[in-house]
N, C-alpha and C positions, 0 to 999 in steps of 0.2 A: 659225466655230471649226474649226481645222486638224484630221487625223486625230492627230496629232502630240499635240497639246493635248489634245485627250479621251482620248486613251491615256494619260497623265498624272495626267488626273483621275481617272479610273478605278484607277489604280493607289494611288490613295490608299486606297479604301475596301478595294480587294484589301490592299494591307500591311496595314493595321488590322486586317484578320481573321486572318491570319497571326500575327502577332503576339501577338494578343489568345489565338486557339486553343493556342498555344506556352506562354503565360500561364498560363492554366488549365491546361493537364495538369501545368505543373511544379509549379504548387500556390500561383504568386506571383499579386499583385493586379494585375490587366491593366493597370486606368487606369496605375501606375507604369511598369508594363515599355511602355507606348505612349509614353508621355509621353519615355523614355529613349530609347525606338527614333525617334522625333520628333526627337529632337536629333542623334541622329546620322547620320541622314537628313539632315539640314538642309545640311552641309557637304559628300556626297557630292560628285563629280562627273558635272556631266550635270544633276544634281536642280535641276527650277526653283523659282524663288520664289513658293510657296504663301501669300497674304497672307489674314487671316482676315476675311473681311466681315460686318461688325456688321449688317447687317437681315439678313444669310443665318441668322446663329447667331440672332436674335432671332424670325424669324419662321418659319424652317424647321426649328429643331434644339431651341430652346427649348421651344414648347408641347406636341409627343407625347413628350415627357422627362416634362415635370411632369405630363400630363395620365397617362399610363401608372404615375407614381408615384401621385399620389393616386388613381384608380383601385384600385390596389392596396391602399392604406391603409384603415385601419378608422376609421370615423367616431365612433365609440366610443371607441377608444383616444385617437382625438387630441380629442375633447373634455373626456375625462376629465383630459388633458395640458398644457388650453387654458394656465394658468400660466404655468407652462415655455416653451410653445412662444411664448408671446406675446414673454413676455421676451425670447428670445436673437432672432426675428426681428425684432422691433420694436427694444424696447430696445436689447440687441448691437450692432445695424449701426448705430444713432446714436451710441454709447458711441464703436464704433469707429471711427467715421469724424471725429469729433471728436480723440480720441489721436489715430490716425495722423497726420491733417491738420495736427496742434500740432508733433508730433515731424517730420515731416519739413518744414514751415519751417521749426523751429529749429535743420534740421541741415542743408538746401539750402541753399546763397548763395544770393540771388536769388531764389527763390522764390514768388510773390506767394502768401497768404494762402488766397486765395479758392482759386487752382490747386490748393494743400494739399488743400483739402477737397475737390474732386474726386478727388483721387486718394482720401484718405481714404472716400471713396463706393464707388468702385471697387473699390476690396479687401476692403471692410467682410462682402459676403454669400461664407458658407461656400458650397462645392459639395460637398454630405456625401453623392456618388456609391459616391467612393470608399470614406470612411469608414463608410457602411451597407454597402457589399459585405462589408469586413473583418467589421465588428461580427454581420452574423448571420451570419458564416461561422464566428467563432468563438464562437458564441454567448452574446452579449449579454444580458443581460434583456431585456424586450420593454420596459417601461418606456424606456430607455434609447434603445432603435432608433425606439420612437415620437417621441420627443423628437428624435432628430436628423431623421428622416424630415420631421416637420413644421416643423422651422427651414428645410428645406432646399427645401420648398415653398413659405412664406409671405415668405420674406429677402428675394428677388429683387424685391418687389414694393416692399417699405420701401426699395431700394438703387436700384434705379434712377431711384424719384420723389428721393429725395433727389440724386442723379447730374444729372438734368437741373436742379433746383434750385439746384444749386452749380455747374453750367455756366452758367445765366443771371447769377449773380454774376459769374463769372469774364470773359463777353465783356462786361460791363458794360449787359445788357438789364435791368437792376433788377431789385431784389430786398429782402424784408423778412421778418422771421421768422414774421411773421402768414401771410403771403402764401404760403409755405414749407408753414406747418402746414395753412393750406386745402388749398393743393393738392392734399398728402398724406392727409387727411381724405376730398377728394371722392375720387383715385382708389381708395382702397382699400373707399370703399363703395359708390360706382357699379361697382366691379368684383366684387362679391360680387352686387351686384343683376345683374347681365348673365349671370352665371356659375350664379345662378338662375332667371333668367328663362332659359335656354336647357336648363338640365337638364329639369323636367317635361316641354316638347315636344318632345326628344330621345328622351325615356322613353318618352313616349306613343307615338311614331315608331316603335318599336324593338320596342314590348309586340305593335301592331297589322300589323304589316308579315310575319311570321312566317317570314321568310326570312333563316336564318342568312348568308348573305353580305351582303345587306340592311342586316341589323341593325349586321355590325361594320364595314360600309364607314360607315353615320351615324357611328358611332365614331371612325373615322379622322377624318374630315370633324369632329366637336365641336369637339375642341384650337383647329384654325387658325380654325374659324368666334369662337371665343369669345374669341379674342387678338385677331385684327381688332376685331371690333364692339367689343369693348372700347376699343382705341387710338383708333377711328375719334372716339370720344366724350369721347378723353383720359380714359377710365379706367384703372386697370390689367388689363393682359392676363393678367400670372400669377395675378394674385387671381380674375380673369374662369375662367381655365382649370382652377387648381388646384377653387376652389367646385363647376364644372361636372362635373368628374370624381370630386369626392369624390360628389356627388349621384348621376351614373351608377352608380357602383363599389358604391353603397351598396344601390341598387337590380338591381342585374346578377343577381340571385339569382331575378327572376321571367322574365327570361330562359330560352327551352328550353335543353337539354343540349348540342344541337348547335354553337347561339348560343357560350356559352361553350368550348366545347372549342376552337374554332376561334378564338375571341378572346383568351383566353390566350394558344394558343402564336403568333398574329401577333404581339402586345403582347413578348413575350420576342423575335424575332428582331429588330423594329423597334428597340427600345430596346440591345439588344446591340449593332445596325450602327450606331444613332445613336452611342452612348459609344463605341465605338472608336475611329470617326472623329475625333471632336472630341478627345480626347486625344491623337490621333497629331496633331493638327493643335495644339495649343497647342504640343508640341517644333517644330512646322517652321514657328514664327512665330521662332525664335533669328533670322533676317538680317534680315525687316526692323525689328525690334526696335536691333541691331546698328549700319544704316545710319542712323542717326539722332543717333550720341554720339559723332562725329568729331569731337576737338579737347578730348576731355575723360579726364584721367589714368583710371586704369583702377583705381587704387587709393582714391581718393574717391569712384569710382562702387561700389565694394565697400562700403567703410564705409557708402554711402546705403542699398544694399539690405540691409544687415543691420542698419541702424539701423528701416529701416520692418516688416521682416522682425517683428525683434523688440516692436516697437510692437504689431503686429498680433495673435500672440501672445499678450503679459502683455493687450492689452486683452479677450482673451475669458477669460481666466482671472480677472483683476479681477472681471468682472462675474458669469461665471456663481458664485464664491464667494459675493460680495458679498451679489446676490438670491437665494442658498440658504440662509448663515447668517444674515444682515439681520432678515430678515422672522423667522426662528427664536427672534432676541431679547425680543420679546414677544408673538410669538403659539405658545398650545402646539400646535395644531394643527399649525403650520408644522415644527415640535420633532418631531413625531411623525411626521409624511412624510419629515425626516430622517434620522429615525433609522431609518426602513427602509429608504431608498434606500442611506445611509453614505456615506463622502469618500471611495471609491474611483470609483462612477460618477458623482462630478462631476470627477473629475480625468482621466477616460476623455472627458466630454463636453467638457472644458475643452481637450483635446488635438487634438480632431478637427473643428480647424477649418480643411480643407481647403479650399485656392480652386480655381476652373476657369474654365470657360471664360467663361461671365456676364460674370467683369470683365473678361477681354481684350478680348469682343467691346466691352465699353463703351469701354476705355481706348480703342480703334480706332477711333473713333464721335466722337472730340474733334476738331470741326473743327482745319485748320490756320488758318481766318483768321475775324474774327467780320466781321460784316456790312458795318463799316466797311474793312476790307480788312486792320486788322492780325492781326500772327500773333499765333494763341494761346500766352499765356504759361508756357513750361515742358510745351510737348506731351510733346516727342520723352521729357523725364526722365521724366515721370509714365508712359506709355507701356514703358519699360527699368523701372522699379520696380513696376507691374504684374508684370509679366513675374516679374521675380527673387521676387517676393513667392509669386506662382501654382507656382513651379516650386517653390521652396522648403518651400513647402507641402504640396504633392504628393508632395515625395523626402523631405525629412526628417521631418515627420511621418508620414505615408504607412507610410513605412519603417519606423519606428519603433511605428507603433500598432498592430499585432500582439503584440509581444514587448510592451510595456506593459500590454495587458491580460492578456496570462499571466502577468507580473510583478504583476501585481494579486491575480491568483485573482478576475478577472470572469465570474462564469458562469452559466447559465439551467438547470445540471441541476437544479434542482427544480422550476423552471416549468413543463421539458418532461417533469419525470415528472407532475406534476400536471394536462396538458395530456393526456396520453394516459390519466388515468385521467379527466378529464374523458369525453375521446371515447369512452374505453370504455362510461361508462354513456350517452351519450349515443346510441353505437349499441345498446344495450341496448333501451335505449325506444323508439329508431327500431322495431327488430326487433318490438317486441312489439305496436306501433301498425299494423303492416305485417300481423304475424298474426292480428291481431282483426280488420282488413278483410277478410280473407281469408274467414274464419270466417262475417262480414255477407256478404261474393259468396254464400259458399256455401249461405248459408240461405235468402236472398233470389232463390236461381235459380229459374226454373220447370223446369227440366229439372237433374235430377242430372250434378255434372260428376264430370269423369270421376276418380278415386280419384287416379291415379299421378300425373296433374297438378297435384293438390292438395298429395299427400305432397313429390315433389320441389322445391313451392314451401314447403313451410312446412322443408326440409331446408334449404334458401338461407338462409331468414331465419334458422333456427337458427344456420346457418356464421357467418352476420354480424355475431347475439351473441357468439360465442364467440372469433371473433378477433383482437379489439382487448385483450380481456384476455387474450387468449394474447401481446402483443403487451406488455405490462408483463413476462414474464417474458425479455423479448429475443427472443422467438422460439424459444426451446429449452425442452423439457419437465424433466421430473428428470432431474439426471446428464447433461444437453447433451442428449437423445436428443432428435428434432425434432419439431415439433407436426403437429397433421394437417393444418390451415393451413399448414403452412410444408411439408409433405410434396406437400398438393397442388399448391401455387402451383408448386415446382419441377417436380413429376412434366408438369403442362399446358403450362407454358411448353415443357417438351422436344417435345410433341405437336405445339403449336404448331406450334414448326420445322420436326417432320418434315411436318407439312400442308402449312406453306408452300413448304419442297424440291418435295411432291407437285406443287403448282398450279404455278411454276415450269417445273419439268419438260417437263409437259404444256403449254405453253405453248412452252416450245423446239421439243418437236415437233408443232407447229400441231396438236393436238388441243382446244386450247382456244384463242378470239382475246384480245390485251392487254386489249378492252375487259372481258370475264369474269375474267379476271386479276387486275384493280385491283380489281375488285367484291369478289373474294373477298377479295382479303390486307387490304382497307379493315376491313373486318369482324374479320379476324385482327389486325388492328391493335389495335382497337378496345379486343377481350378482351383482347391483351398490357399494353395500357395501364393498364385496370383490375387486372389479375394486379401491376403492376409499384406502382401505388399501395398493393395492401395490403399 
């Protein structure tokens, strides 16, 4: 590899962040503004052609994506959810891939049948990145973001067994619907058993090892181990990966404090430089998408992506109505989760079915010839329809699902009042369970401890009661005047700084070495961080 060439590559990940940072302070959703800066990259001059490799996005970009979401996700919420999430990942992508594949033979010339339905596979799983960015930015019910959260974990795993399914139809390696459903059968439960069989000795790994870098480096290391052994055995990897993480995630709480503090913020810069990239990388796949539809009007290629565009579309909104009132009609149960959820957040979840990079990597992955030497039928279109369907997904929807949920009046203010009067009493009891041990130290000492020690500990736990429900009032007392929590936090923070100035300083004039330096501001870090969560 040339210096030329790595200077190149390197520059991709540098724009992405660029980009992405530019994103954020404006206040717009990065994946869009990447995906736009992607395209117009793509035509610069000078800019070479960035082609996207399907086992790189599958095996390098795919598992710490899913694994870092489920990780994150509650195991709780998503069982409570299991219905829902079953349906749109399971059901959906076969609903969808079905439509699609119908509509765009009957509106391709030419088109063999079978091709359809590859492509119908390909576009079938949402990439709801985007759309949970949006959704708890402007805060969603949690209902809601768990429901897209877990299609967006479990789809990939229904879409690409049916992908490779409908690619064995297509090169004519045979094919039967029984054969279809086993397949799909074993991987998705041999990938739940790998994804368990590798959580407990990961945990164990992790409990016994007690060395916070240790710990989150097995971390790193789960995702790619649990995607491999999975494929290795033709199971599914994202089922292998997502299982494996929700298990971890689920358990990260017996974890020490170190452990996790350090693995959070890895888990956030990983998944940030993953999604950036990939985003700015689906705009700068526009040429060789491009080089492939020589010889074909430009106004038939229009009407084909807006015909599949549109397919794609009404087939998530068909369904998810379908399976929300359907079932409504004779079970009152079903009536009753209706009517609290209401037909505004299914026409939020009906909207945000955003595509990514999943299917591009797959459409890229269709051989050009099958085993007898001929070409595969309808790559290069399937491949341009990808594409139009991905991007279109991304900008107009994208674009559009913000301003839809304010045009809704979607919102979680009561959830998150209800959520913070949770944690108020919850710190409440924390605090009181914290000063009754306190109380047992004290009485159980053989030596009297020392008074101030005790008072300024049971002053803590007192502060700890009291600021979370100071914390329902906004932060300000009667009349705005501010709380003594909110007095302190600011009065410290300012102390902070001036300490840190002091160490600084003293370090400019080698009165202190860097190594005493880091020690100290590590520690000032520590306390800002805590100051900065209450």
């Amino acid at each position: 590899m040339g210096a030329t060439h790595a200077l190149w590559l390197l520059a991709v990940p540098v724009t992405a962040l660029v980009v992405a940072g530019f994103a954020r302070r404006a206040g717009i959703a990065a994946p869009l503004a990447l995906v736009v800066a992607g395209l117009a990259l793509a035509y610069l001059p000078g800019v070479p052609e960035f082609r996207l490799e399907p086992e790189f996005v599958l095996y390098a970009f795919l598992p710490p994506l899913l694994f870092s979401a489920a990780w994150q996700s509650s195991y709780y919420n998503m069982r409570e959810n299991l219905r829902p999430i079953g349906l749109l990942s399971v059901g959906l992508v076969l609903f969808t891939t079905l439509v699609v594949g119908y509509v765009a033979w009957l509106v391709v010339p030419g088109l063999p049948l079978a091709s359809a339905f590859v492509l119908g596979a390909i576009v079938a799983p949402p990439d709801a990145v985007a759309a949970v960015s949006v959704a708890q930015r402007l805060g969603l019910p949690r209902r809601t973001v768990t429901i897209l959260v877990g299609e967006s974990l479990f789809n990939d795993a229904t879409a690409l067994t049916l992908f490779r399914v409908a690619l064995a139809a297509a090169v004519g390696a045979g094919f039967s619907i029984a054969e279809g459903l086993g397949r799909f059968a074993f991987a998705a439960v041999a990938g739940a058993v790998v994804g368990l069989a590798l959580g407990p000795p990961l945990h164990w790994l992790r409990t016994r090892v007690r060395d916070p870098l240790v710990e989150n480096t097995v971390a790193v290391v789960a995702p790619f181990a649990a995607y491999l052994i999975a494929e290795v055995v033709e199971a599914s990897g994202v089922i292998a990966v997502v299982v494996s993480g929700l298990y971890l995630g689920h358990r990260f709480t017996e974890s020490p404090a170190a452990t996790r503090l350090i693995g959070q913020s890895f888990w956030k810069v990983v998944v940030f430089l993953l999604e950036s990239v990939v985003f700015l990388l689906i705009g700068l796949q526009l040429p060789p998408v491009v080089q492939g539809l020589s010889g074909r009007g430009w106004g038939e290629l229009a009407w084909w992506a807006v015909a599949v565009f549109g397919a794609t579309v009404a087939a998530r909104f068909v369904w998810v109505f379908a399976t929300t009132y359907g079932p409504a009609l004779v079970s009152e149960r079903q009536r009753e989760v209706q009517r609290r959820a209401g037909w505004r957040s299914h026409v939020v979840v009906g909207w945000a079915g955003m595509r990514g990079v999943v299917s591009l990597a797959a459409a890229f992955a269709i051989p050009f010839a099958n085993s007898s030497g001929a070409r595969f039928p309808g790559r290069d279109l399937i491949v341009y329809l990808t594409f139009t369907t991905v991007l279109a997904t991304l900008l107009v929807q994208g674009v559009t699902f913000p301003a839809l949920i304010r045009r809704l009046g979607i919102g979680g203010e009561r959830e998150r009042y209800e959520d913070t009067v949770a944690e108020a009493g919850a710190h409440h009891a924390a605090a009181r369970a914290a000063l009754e041990r306190l109380d047992e130290l004290a009485d159980a000492s053989e030596e009297p401890l020392d008074e101030d020690v005790v008072q300024r500990l049971r002053g803590l736990a007192e502060q700890q009661q009291l600021r979370a429900w100071e914390r329902l009032g906004g932060g300000t007392g009667q009349g705005g005047a501010e709380v003594p929590s909110a007095a302190y936090r600011r009065l410290r923070l300012e102390m902070l700084a001036a300490e840190r100035a002091t160490f600084v300083r003293m370090r400019d004039e080698r009165r202190i070495d860097d190594e005493v330096l880091n020690r100290v501001l590590h520690e000032l870090d520590l306390e800002e961080a805590a100051l900065s969560r209450r």
